[in-house]
N, C-alpha and C positions, 0 to 999 in steps of 0.2 A: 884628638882622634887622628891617628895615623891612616895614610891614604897608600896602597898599593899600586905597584903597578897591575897587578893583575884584576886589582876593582876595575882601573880604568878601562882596560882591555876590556872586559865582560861591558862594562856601559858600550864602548864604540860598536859592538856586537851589533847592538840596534839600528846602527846607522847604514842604509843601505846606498849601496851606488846607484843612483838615479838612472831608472830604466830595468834595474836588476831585483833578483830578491836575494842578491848575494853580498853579506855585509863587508864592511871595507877591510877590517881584521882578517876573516879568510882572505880577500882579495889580497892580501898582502902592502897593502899601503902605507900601512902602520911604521914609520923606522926605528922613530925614536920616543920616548917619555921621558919628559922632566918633572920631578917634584920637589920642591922645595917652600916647607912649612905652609902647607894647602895653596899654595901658586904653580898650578900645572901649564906647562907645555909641550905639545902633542905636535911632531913633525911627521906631515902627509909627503908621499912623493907621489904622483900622478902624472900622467900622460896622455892628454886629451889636445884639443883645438876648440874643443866647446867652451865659453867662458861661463856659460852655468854650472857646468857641472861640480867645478872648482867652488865656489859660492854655496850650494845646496850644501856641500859636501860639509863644509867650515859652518855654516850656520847649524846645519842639523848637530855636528858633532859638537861644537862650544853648545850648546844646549844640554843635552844628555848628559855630560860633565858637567856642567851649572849645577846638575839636579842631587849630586852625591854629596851626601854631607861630611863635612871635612874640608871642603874646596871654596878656598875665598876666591881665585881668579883663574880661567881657564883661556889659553889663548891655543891655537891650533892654526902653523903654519904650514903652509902647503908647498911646495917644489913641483911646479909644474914645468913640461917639457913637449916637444911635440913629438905624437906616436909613429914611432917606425913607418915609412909605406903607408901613412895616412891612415894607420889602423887604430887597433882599439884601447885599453885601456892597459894593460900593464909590461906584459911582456912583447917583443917583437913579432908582428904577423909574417912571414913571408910565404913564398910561392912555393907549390909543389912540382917537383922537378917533374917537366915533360907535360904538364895539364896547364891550359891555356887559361881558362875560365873556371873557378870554381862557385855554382851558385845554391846557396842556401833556402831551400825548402820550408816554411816555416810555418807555424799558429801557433794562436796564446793561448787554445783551450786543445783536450783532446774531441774527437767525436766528429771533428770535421772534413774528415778524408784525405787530409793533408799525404799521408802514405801511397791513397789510389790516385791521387794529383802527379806526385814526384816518382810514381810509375810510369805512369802512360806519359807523363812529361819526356822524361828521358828518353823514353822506345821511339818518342816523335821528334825528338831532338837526333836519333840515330837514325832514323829514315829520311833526312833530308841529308845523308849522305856525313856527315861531323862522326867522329869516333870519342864514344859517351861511356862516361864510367857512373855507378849508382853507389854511394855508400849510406847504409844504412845506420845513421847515429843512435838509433833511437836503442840502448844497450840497454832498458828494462824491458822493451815491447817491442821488439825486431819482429817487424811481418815482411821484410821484402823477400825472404827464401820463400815462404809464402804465396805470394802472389807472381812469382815467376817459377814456381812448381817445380824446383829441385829443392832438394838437399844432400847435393852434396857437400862433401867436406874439402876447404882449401888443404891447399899443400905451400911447402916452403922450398924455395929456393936455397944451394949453398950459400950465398952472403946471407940468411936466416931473413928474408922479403917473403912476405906472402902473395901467395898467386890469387887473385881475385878470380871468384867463379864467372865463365861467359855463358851468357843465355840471350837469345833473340839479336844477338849482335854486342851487345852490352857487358862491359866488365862489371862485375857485382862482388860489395864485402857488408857482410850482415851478420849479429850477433850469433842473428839465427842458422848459419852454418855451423856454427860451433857448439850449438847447444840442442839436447832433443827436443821433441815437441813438448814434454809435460816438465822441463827444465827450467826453472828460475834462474835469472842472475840476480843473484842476490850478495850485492856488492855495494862498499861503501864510496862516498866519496870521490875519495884519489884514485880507487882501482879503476873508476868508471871514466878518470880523466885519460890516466895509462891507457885505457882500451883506445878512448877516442884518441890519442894521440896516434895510437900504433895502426888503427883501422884508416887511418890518414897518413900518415907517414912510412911505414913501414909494407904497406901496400905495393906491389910492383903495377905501376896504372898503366909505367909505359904512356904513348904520347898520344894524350886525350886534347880534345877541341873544350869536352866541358864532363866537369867531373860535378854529378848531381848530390847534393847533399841531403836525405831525408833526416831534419832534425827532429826528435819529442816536441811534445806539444809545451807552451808557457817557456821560461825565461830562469832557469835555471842554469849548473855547473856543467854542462855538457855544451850549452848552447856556449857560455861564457869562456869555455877553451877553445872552441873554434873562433872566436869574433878575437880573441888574441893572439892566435898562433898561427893562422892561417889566415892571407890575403885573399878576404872573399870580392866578388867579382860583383854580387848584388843578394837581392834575395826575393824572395816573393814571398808573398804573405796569402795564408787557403784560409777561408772565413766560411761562413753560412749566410744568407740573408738575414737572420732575426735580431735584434738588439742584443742577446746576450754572447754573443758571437765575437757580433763586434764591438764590444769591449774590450775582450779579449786580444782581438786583432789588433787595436791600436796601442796596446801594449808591446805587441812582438813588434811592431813597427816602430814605436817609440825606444825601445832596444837597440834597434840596427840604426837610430837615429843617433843615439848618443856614444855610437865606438866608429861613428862617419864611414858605415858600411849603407848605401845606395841601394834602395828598395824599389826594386824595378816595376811593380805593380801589384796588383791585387785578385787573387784566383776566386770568385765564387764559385761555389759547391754546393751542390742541392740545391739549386737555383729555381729549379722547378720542376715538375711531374710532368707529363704528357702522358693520357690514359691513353692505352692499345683500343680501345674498342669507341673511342669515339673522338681518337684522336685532340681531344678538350685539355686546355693548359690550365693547373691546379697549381697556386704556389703556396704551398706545404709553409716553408718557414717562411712566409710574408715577398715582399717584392721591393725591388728597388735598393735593398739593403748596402748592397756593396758597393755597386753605382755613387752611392751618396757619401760612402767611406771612403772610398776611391778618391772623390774631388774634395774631399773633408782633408785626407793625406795627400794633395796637391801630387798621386800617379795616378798611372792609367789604371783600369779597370779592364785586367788582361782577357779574362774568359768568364761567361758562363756555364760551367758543365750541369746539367740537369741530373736528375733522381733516375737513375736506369737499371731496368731488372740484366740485360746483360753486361753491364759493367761491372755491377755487384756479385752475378756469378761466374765473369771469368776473373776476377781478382780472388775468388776462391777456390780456380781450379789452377792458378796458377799460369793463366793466359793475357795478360793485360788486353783490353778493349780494344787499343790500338796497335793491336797483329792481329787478332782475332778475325775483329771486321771494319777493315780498312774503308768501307763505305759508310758506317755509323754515323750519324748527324754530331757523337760525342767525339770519335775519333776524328772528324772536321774541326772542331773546336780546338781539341788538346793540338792540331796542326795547326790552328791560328795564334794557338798560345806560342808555339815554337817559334813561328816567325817574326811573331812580335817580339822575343830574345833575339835572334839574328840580328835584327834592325838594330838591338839596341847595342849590340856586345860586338858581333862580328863587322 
């Protein structure tokens, strides 16, 4: 029985980068295939500092080819190499011109306000005086036009640079300026890589202190173009208290572990209720959750933000909490989160 390249290809399919759920074949790792009378040899090129990932990599893949029938020996050698700038896995990360700091926004699920975090983050990052730009990764679910209540449409510059919309101080670039409200992007792939290259690169940021990144939720092809092509500065990881959360979380955390991107800490969200009328602390998704995730992923455990009916309605008038009302016990917080970046970055 004769064995194809393209069997093998389709078997390597399965084998995913460790941390990802994006297999090695897209990731382009794949160079070369030898076959010769069912003795395959499969050359990886890779680009890490982690000496697991090499290992996982080679064991899962001679596996999967073991299993095709037709194949008496399967070897799978790897060329490994150290990542540009200490970054990620395949191609070169580097810096965006003029932007100091780029920190990445993160969670492994949706649902956890990871968007109204990397809101009010940024607006508190711009009021201690740093000049903050917001891009909105998230190119199927773009809520930041949203939640800082324009929509207007960018414009371009003669060298063809987009001009990021300014609100509340803040440079901003979001699907959602480009699309109406009842519009889908319904895009495959690569176009959604091209967006996110261009919403990053082709952006005029002009010279930012920190250029905030709200990624989608989970560990997917958008998150995996930024962690290679851009030299992130750290990331923060928004969870929930409850166990199904933070599962999740240490996923996205396990991700920025394995492209040696620095996880600055951990934002709990919906931490807890405090009733208006009797002023009694109720904790909805359980207690302690992130605290213990926190010291589980050996960072700090940056904030509690609680369950707030005016947070929740001015991220839907288009006010973030922290302009709104700068005395809030929330907007205290999102300025503790702040400083606790400064210390770390500045």
């Amino acid at each position: 029985m004769s064995i194809s390249e393209e069997q093998i290809k389709n078997a390597l399919k399965s084998v995913k980068y460790p941390g990802f759920t994006r297999d090695i074949v897209s990731f382009g790792l794949v160079k070369s295939i030898q076959i010769d009378n069912g003795d395959v040899k499969v050359q990886l090129g890779l680009a890490t500092n982690d000496p697991n990932i090499p290992a996982t990599i080679k064991h899962d893949a001679e596996r999967v080819l073991r299993d095709i029938d037709g194949i008496r020996s399967a070897k799978v050698l790897i060329d490994i190499h150290a990542p540009p700038g200490g970054a990620g896995v395949g191609m070169a990360a580097t810096r965006i011109p003029g932007v100091r700091h780029v920190i990445a926004i993160a969670s492994g699920k949706g649902g956890v306000g990871k968007s109204t975090v990397a809101a009010n983050l940024a607006v508190a990052l711009e009021q201690t005086g740093t000049r903050v730009g917001l891009c909105d990764c998230d190119i199927y679910g773009p809520s930041i036009s949203l939640m800082f209540g324009t929509r207007e449409r960018p414009t371009a510059t003669d060298e063809n640079m987009i001009v990021p919309i300014e609100q509340y101080g803040l440079r901003l670039m979001s699907m959602g300026f480009l699309l109406d409200d009842t519009s889908p992007a319904i895009l495959r792939g690569p176009m959604v890589t091209r967006y996110t290259q261009q919403f990053l690169r082709q952006v005029e940021w002009g010279e930012l202190d920190y250029l905030v990144l709200d990624l989608p939720p989970g560990t997917g092809d958008i998150q995996l173009t930024i962690v290679q092509t851009v030299a992130l500065s750290g990331a923060i990881i928004v969870t929930t208290p409850q166990e199904v959360a933070l599962i999740d979380a240490r996923k996205a955390a396990t991700m920025f572990e394995k492209v040696n991107v620095p996880v600055i800490g951990l934002v709990e969200n919906m931490s807890y209720f405090v009733s208006p009328s009797d002023n009694k602390r109720y904790d909805i998704f359980g207690a302690g959750g992130g605290e213990r995730e926190a010291k589980r992923l050996r960072v700090p455990l940056l904030g509690q933000i609680p369950i707030d009916i005016a947070t929740r309605e001015g991220g839907d008038r288009g006010i973030p909490i922290v302009t709104e009302d700068p005395q809030s016990p929330v907007t205290a917080e999102f300025r503790r989160i702040a400083d606790a970046i400064h210390k770390v970055l500045l």
